[in-house]
C-alpha positions as CSV (number, residue, x, y, z in Angstrom):
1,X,-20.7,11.6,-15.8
2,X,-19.4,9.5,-13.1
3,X,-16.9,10.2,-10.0
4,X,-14.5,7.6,-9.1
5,X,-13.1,8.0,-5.5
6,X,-9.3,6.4,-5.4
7,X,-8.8,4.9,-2.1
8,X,-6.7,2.5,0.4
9,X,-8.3,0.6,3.2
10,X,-7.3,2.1,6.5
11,X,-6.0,5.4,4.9
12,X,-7.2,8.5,7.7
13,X,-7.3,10.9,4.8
14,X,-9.2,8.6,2.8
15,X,-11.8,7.8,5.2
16,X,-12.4,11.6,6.2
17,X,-12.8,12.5,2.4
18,X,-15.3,9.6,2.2
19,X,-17.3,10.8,5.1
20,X,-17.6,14.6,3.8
21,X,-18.4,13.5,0.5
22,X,-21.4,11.3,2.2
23,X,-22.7,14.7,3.5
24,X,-22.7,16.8,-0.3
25,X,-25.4,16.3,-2.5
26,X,-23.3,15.5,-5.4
27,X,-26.8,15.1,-8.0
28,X,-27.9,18.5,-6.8
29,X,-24.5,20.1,-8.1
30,X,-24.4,17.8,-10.9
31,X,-27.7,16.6,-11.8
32,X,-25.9,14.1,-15.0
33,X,-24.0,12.4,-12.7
34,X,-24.3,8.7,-13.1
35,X,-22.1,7.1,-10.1
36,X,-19.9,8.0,-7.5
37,X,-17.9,4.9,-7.3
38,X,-15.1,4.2,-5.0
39,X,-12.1,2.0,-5.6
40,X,-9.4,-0.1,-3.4
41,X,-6.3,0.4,-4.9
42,X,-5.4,-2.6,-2.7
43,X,-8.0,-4.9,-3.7
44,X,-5.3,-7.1,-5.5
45,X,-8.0,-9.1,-7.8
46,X,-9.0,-6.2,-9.4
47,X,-7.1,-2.9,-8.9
48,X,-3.6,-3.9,-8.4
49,X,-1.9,-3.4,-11.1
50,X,-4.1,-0.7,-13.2
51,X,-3.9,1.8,-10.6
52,X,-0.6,1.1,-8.8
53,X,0.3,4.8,-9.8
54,X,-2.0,6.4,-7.0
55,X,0.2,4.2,-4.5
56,X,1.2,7.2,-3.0
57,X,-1.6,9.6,-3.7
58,X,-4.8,8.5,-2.2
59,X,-7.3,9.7,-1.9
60,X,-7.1,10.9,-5.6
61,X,-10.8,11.7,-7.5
62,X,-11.1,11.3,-10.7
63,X,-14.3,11.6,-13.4
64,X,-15.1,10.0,-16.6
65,X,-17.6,12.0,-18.8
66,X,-20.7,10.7,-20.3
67,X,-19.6,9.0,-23.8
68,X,-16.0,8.9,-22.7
69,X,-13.5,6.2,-22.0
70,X,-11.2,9.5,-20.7
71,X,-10.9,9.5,-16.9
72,X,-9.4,12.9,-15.7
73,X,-7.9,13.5,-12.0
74,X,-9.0,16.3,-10.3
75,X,-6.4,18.4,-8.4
76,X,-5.5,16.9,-5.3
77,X,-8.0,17.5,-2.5
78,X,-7.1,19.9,0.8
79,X,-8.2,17.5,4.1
80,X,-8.7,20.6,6.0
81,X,-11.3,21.6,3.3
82,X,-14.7,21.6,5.1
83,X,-18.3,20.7,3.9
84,X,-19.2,23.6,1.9
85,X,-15.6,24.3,1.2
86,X,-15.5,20.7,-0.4
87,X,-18.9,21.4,-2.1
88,X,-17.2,24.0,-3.8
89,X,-14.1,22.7,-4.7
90,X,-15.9,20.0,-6.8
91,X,-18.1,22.8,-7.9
92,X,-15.3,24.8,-9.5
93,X,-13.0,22.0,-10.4
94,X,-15.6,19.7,-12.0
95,X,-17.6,22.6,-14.1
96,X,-14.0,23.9,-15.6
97,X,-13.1,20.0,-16.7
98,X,-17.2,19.8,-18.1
99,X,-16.1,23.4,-20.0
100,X,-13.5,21.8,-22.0
């Protein structure tokens, strides 16, 4: 499995999401997961045009599952959540995507 991280260069909200998630051990809930990559929807030479539809909703995360091209948002993240709040948030949100 991998987590992809939506986000914009110089977004607050982004770069408070990016600092809690550096503090969750994201193997130890998930021990398949591949990658947590992040992406700048700005970075024109890339992103630009694929994901101009999270313009508006940075940071948005996302996974892909192992053998799939499918990449599934996740409900869109509280910034007043808190570390273990956030821990379990990705707990509950990621395990009832995996279920399906």
């Amino acid at each position: 499995m991998k987590i992809f991280i939506f986000v914009r260069q110089g977004c607050c909200l982004c770069d408070s999401l990016k600092n809690k998630l550096a503090k969750i051990n994201l193997n130890e809930l998930f021990p398949n997961l591949e990658e947590l990559k992040e992406i700048d929807i700005d970075r024109f030479d890339l992103y630009k045009d694929k994901y101009k539809k999270y313009d508006y909703e940075v940071p948005v995360i996302a996974i892909e599952r192992i053998r799939s091209e499918e990449i599934i948002e996740l409900p869109r993240i509280s910034p007043r959540l808190k570390d273990d709040q956030l821990k379990n948030w990705f707990k509950k949100n990621i395990s009832t995507i995996l279920e399906k």
